[in-house]
C-alpha positions as CSV (number, residue, x, y, z in Angstrom):
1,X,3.6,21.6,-6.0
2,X,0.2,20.2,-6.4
3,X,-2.9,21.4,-4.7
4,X,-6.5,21.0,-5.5
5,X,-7.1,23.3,-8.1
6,X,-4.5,22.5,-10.6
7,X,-6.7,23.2,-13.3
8,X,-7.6,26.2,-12.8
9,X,-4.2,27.2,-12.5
10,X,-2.8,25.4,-16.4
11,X,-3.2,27.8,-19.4
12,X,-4.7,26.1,-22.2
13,X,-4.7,27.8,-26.0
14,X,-4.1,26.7,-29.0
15,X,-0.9,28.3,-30.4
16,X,-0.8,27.5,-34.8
17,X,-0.8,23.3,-35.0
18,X,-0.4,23.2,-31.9
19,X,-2.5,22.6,-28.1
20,X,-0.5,24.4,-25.8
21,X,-0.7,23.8,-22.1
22,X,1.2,25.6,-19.7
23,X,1.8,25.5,-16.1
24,X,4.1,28.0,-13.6
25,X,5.3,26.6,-10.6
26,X,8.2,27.5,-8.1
27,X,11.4,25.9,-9.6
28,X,13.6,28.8,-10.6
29,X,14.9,28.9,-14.1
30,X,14.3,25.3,-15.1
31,X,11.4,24.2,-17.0
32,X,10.1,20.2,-18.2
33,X,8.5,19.7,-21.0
34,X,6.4,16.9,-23.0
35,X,4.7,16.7,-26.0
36,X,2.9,14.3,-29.1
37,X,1.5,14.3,-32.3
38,X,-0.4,11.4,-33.8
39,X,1.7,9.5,-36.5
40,X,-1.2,6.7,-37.9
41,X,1.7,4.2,-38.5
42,X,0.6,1.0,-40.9
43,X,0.9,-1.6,-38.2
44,X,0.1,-4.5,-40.2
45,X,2.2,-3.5,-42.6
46,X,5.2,-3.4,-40.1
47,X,5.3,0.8,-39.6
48,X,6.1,0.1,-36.6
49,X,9.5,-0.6,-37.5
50,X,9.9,2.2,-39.7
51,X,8.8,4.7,-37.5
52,X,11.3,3.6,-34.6
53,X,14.0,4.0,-37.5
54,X,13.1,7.4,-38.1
55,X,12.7,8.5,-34.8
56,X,16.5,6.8,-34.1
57,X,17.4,9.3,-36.7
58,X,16.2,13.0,-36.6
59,X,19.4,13.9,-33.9
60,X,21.7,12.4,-36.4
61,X,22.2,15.2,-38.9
62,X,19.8,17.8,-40.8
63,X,19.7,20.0,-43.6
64,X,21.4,22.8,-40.9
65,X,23.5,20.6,-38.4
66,X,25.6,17.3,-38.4
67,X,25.0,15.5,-35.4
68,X,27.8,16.3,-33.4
69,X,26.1,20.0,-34.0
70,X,23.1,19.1,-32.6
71,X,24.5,17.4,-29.8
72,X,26.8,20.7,-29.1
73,X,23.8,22.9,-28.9
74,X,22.3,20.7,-26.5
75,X,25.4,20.0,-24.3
76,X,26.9,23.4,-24.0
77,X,23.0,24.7,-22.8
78,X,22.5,21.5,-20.2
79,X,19.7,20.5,-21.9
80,X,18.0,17.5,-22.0
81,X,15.8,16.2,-25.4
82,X,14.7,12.4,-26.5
83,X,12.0,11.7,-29.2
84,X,10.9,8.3,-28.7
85,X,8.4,6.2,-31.1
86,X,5.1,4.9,-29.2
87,X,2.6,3.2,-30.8
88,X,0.4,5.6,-33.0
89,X,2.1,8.6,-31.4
90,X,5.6,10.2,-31.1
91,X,6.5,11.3,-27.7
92,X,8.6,14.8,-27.1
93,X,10.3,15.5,-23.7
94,X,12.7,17.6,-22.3
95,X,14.1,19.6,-19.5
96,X,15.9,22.9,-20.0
97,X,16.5,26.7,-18.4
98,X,13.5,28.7,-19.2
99,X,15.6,31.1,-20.9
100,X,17.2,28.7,-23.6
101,X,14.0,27.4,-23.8
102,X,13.5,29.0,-27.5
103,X,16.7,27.7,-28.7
104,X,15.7,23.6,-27.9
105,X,12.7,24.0,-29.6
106,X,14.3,25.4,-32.9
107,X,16.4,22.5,-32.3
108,X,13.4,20.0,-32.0
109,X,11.6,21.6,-35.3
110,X,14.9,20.9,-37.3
111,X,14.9,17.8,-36.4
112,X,11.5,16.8,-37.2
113,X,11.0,19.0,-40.2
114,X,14.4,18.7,-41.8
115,X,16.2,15.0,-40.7
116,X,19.0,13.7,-43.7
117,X,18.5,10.3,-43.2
118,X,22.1,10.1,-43.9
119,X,22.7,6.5,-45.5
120,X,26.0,5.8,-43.3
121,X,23.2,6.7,-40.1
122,X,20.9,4.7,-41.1
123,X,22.9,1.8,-41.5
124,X,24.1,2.2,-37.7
125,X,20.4,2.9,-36.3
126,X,19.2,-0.3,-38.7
127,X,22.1,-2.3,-36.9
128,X,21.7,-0.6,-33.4
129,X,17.8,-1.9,-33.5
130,X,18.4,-5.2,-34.8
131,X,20.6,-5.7,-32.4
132,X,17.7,-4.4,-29.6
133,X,15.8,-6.9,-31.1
134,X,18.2,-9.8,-30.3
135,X,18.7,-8.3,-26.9
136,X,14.8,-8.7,-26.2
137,X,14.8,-12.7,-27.3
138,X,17.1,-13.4,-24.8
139,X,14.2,-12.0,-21.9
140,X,12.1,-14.3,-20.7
141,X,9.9,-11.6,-19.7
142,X,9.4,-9.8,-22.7
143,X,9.0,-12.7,-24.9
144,X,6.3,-14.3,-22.9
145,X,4.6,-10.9,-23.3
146,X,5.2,-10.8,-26.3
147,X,3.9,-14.0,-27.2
148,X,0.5,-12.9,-25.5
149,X,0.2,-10.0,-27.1
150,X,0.1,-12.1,-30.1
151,X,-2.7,-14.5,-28.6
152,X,-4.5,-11.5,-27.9
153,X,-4.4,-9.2,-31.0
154,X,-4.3,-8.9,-34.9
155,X,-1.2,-7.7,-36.5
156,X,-3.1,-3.9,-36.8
157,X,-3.8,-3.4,-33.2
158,X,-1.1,-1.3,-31.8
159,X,-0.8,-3.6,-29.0
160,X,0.2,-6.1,-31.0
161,X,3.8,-7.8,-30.8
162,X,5.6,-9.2,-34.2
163,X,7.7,-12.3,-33.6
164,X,11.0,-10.9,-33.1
165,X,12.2,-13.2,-35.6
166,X,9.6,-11.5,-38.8
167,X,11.1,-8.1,-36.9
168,X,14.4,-8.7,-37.8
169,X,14.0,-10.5,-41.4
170,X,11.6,-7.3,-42.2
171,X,14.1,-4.9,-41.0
172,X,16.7,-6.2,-43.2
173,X,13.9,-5.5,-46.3
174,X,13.5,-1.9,-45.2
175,X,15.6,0.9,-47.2
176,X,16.9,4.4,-46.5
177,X,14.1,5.6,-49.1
178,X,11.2,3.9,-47.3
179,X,12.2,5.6,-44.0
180,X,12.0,8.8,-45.7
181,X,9.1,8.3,-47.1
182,X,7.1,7.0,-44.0
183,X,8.2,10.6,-42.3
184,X,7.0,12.7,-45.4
185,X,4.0,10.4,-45.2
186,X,3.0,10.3,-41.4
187,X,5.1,13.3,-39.4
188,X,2.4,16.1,-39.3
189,X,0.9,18.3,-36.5
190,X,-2.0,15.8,-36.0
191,X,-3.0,15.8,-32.5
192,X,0.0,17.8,-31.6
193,X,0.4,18.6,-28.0
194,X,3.3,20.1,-25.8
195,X,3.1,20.5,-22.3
196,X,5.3,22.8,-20.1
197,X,5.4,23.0,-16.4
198,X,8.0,25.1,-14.2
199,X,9.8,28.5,-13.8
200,X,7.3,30.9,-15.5
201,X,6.3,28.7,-18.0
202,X,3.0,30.3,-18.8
203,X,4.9,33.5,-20.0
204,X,4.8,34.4,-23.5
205,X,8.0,33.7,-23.8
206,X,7.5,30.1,-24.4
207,X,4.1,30.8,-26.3
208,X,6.1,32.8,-28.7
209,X,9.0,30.3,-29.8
210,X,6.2,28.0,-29.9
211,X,4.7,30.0,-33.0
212,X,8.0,30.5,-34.4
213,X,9.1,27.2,-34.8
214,X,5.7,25.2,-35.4
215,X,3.3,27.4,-36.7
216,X,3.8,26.5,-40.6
217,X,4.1,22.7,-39.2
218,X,0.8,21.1,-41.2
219,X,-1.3,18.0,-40.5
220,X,-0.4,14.6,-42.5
221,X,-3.6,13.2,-44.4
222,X,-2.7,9.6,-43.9
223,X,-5.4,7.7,-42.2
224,X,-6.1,5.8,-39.8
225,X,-5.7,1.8,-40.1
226,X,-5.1,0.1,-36.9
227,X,-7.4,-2.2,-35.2
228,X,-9.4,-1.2,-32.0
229,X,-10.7,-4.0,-30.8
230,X,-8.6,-6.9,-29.6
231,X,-9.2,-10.2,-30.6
232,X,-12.2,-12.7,-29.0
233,X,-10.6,-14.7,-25.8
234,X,-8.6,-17.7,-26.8
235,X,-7.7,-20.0,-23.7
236,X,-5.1,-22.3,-23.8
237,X,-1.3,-22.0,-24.0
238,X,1.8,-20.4,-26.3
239,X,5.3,-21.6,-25.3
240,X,8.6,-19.3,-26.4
241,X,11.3,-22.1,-25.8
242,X,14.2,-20.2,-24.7
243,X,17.2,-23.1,-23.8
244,X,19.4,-23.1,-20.3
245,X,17.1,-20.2,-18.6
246,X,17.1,-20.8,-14.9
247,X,13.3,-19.4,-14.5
248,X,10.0,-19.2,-16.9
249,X,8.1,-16.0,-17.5
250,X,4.2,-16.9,-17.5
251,X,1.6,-14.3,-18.9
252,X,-1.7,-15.1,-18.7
253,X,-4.6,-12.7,-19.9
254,X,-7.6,-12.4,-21.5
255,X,-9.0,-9.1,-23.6
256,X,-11.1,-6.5,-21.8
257,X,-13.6,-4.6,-23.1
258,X,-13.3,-1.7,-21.5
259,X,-11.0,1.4,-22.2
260,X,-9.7,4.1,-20.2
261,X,-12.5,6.2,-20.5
262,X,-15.2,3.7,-19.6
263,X,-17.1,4.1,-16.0
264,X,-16.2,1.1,-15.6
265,X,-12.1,1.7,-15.8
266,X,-11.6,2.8,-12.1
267,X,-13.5,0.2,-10.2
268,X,-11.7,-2.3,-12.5
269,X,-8.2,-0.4,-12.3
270,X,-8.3,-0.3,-8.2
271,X,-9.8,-4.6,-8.0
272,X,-6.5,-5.1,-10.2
273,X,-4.2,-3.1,-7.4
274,X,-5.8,-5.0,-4.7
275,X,-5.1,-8.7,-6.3
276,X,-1.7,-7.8,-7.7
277,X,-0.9,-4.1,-7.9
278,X,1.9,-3.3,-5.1
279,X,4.1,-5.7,-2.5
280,X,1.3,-6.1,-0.3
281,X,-1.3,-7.2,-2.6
282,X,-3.1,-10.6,-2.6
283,X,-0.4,-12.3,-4.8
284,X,2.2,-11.7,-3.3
285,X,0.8,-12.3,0.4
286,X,-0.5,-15.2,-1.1
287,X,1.9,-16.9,-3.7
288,X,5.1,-15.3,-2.9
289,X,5.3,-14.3,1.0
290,X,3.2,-18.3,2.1
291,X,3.9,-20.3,-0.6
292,X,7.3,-18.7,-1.7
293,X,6.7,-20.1,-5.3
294,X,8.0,-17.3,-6.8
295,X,10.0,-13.9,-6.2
296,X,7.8,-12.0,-8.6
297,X,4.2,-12.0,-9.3
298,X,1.8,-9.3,-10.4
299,X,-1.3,-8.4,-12.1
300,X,-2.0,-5.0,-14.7
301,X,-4.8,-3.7,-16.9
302,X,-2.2,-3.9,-20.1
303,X,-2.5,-1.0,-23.2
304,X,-5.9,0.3,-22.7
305,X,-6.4,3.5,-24.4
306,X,-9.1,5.9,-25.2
307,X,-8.6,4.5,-28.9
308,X,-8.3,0.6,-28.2
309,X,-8.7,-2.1,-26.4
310,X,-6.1,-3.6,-23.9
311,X,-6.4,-7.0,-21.5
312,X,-5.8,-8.0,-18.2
313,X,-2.8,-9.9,-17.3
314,X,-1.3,-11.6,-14.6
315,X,2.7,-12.1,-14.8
316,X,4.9,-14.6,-12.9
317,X,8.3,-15.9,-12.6
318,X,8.7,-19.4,-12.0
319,X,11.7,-22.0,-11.5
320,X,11.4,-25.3,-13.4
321,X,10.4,-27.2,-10.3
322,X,8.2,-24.7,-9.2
323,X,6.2,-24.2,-12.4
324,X,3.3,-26.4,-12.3
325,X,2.4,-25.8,-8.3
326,X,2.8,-22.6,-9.3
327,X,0.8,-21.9,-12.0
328,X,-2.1,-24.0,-9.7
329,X,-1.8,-21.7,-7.2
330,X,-2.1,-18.3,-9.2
331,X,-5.2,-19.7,-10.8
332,X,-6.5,-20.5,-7.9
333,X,-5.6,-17.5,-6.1
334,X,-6.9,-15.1,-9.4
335,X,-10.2,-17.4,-8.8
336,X,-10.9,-17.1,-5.2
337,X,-10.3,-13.2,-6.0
338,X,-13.1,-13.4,-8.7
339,X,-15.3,-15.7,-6.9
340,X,-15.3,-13.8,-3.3
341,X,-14.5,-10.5,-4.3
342,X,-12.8,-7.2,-2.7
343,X,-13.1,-6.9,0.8
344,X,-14.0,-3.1,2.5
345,X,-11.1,-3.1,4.7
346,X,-8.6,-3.7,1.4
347,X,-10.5,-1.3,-0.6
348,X,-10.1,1.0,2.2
349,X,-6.2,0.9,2.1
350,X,-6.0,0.8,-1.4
351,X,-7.7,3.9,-1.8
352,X,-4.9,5.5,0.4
353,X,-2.2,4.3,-1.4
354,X,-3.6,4.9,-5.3
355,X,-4.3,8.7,-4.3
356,X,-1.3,9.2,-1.6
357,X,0.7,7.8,-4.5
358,X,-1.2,9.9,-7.5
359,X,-0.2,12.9,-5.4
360,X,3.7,12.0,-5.4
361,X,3.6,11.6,-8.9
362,X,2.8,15.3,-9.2
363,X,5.8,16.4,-7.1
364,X,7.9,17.1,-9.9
365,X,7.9,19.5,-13.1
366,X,8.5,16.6,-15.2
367,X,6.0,14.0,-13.6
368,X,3.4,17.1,-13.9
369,X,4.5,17.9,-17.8
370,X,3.5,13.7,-18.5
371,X,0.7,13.8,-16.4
372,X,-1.0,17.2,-18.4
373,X,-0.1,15.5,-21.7
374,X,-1.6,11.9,-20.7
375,X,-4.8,13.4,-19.7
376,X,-5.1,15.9,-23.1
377,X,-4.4,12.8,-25.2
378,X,-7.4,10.4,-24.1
379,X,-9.6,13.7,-24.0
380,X,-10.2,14.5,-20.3
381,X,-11.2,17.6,-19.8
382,X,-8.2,19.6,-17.1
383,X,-10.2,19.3,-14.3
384,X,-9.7,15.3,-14.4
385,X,-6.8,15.9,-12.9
386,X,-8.3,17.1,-9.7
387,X,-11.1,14.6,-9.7
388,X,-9.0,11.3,-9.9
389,X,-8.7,11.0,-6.2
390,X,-12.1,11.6,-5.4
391,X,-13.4,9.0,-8.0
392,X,-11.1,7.0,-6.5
393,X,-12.1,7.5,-2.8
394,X,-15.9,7.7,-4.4
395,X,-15.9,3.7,-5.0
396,X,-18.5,1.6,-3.4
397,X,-17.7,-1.8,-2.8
398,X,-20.5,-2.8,-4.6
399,X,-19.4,-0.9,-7.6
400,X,-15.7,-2.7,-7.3
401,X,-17.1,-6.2,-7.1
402,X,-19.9,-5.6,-9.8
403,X,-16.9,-4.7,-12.6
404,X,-14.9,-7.6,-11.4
405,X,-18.0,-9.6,-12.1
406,X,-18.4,-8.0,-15.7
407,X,-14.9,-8.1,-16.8
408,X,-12.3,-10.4,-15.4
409,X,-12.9,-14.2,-16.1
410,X,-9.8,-16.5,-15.5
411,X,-11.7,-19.0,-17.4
412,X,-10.6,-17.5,-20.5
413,X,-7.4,-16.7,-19.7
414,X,-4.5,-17.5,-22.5
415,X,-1.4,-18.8,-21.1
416,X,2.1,-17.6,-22.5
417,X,5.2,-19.7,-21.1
418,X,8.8,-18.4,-22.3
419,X,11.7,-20.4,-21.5
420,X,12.9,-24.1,-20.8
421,X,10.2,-25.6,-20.0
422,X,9.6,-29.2,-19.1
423,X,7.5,-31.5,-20.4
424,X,4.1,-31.4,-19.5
425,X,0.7,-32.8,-19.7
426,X,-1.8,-29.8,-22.2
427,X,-3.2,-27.5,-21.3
428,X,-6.4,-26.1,-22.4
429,X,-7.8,-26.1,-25.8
């Protein structure tokens, strides 16, 4: 389904509010979809929370339908629809025959234009999320995240991660009224995007139910107030103490000042793979497969955007007994990495996975509709999409082991540990 000149084959226009990019490809009837529009959610102020309560509630009844209605028209057409709540943005995706096509998206503009916010819904979504919440304290793996996002970041950065315990007493605070008011105040067709890929898609068809149902949809003037720039590095540790867990979650990171639009990002983003990207990186040769110290172990550029700031991370599962010899030998491991550098043969196999494994990721309407989307909302122009895999099989070594050099100092990495974890001598500052 993918070849080398995607671009040239994606129709891009803008269509009212809206940037509409579309793509035909040979799967008959059926079409994916994605889209977003920019929300500008008060993080500090805990919008975050609010706007997953409003998303949780636009299929739940509008000025036109109940939600049993809603569900209907989506059930007795196959269709699938979720909105979801991410970060600054709200996400849009779908799948659907081209022909009913017209009919989900009339659907989707009710929802976000005319939601009831009924106070018996709102009620269950406030429950169904605090109860998420609780669900989340009992992981050690997202609480040790969790706890270095916090190391990391200010309460506005939209990487940021609230103590789950300020989460729930905040969303006990939080009224019907406020949730209503944060979507009169921040749903608008800022930055708004749909992507569709699949049976005819570029027809007008689709280009036409498009202006029908969004082109009196207006931008929101609310501005922008979260925090680009993550915190200065802080080393030293932050415990979660999580009683009778078996294993501990460890996260340790440190900011990065790069984002995803930086030369800088792919040499960084293919040294990362190599140490701790796949089953055959350096950690897990190293720390799991010799030393078996752990079943899990892996390293990731976390949240970098176009708009902020993310960090580098290294996560691991340890047992009680394990922990300490283990945490040595990822340090040391991360270090020798550092030190020493990428060698040309791994570079070499890398670069064969990362773009054999780009090009499967395009294999499908809906991987294709993401993929469009991703790359329109950092600001790449279409013919990215093409390029990717040569930049990636463009890297020097030299150009690899010069970012690591720049960027990634395990010296001022923070260390998050969540669960029960034994007494020990400190650790850092």
């Amino acid at each position: 389904m993918h070849d080398a000149q995607l671009a040239d084959r994606i129709h891009d226009r803008t269509v009212g509010p809206c940037r509409l990019l579309t793509l035909d490809t040979p799967v008959d009837e059926v079409v994916s979809w994605r889209g977003s529009f920019l929300t500008e959610p008060d993080l500090a102020a805990g919008d975050d929370v609010r706007q997953e309560l409003v998303v949780s509630l636009l299929d739940k009844g509008t000025t036109q339908h109940d939600r049993f209605e809603l569900a209907r028209i989506l059930e007795d057409r196959g269709a699938e629809l979720d909105i979801s709540s991410d970060g600054l943005y709200v996400d849009l995706s779908g799948r659907a025959l081209r022909d009913d096509l017209p009919d989900i998206l009339g659907v989707v503009a009710e929802m976000l234009f005319e939601p009831t916010f009924e106070p018996e819904e709102f009620e269950k979504a406030r429950a169904q999320l605090a109860a998420q919440i609780r669900r989340e304290m009992e992981k050690t793996g997202a609480q040790a995240s969790s706890a270095l996002a916090r190391a990391l970041y200010d309460p506005a950065h939209p990487n940021y991660s609230p103590p789950p315990e300020e989460q729930l007493a905040q969303l006990q605070q939080i009224t019907r009224d406020e949730v209503a008011a944060y979507h009169d105040a921040h749903f608008g067709a800022n930055a708004f995007i749909l992507t569709f890929v699949g049976d005819r898609a570029g027809d007008s068809a689709i280009e036409q139910a498009v202006e029908r149902h969004f082109a009196g949809w207006t931008p929101h003037d609310t501005p922008s107030t979260y925090a680009p720039e993550a915190k200065a590095p802080s080393p030293g540790e932050s415990h979660v103490p999580m009683p009778d867990k078996a294993n501990i979650d460890v996260r340790m990171g440190h900011p990065l000042r790069v984002r995803r639009d930086d030369d800088d990002y792919i040499p960084l983003y293919v040294a990362n793979y190599i140490l701790g990207g796949n089953f055959s990186a350096r950690l897990m040769a190293t720390v799991r497969d010799e030393m078996g110290l752990t079943y899990g172990i892996n390293a990731s550029l976390s949240g970098l955007s176009t708009r902020y700031d993310g960090h580098w991370q290294i996560g691991v599962t340890l047992s009680q007994n394990n922990l300490e010899q283990g945490l040595d030998a990822t340090r040391a491991e991360v270090e020798r990495f550092v030190e020493d550098g990428v060698t040309a043969d791994e570079l070499a196999a890398k670069k064969t996975t990362i773009t054999g494994s780009y090009t499967v990721g395009l294999a499908t309407t809906k991987r294709l509709a993401q993929s469009i989307l991703t790359n329109a909302e950092r600001g790449f122009d279409l013919d990215y999409l093409d390029r990717f895999p040569a930049l990636i099989e463009g890297l020097t070594l030299e150009e690899v082991n010069a970012a690591v050099q720049r960027h990634f100092d395990p010296t001022q990495f923070h260390t998050a540990l969540a669960g029960t974890v034994p007494a020990r001598a400190p650790q850092g500052a």
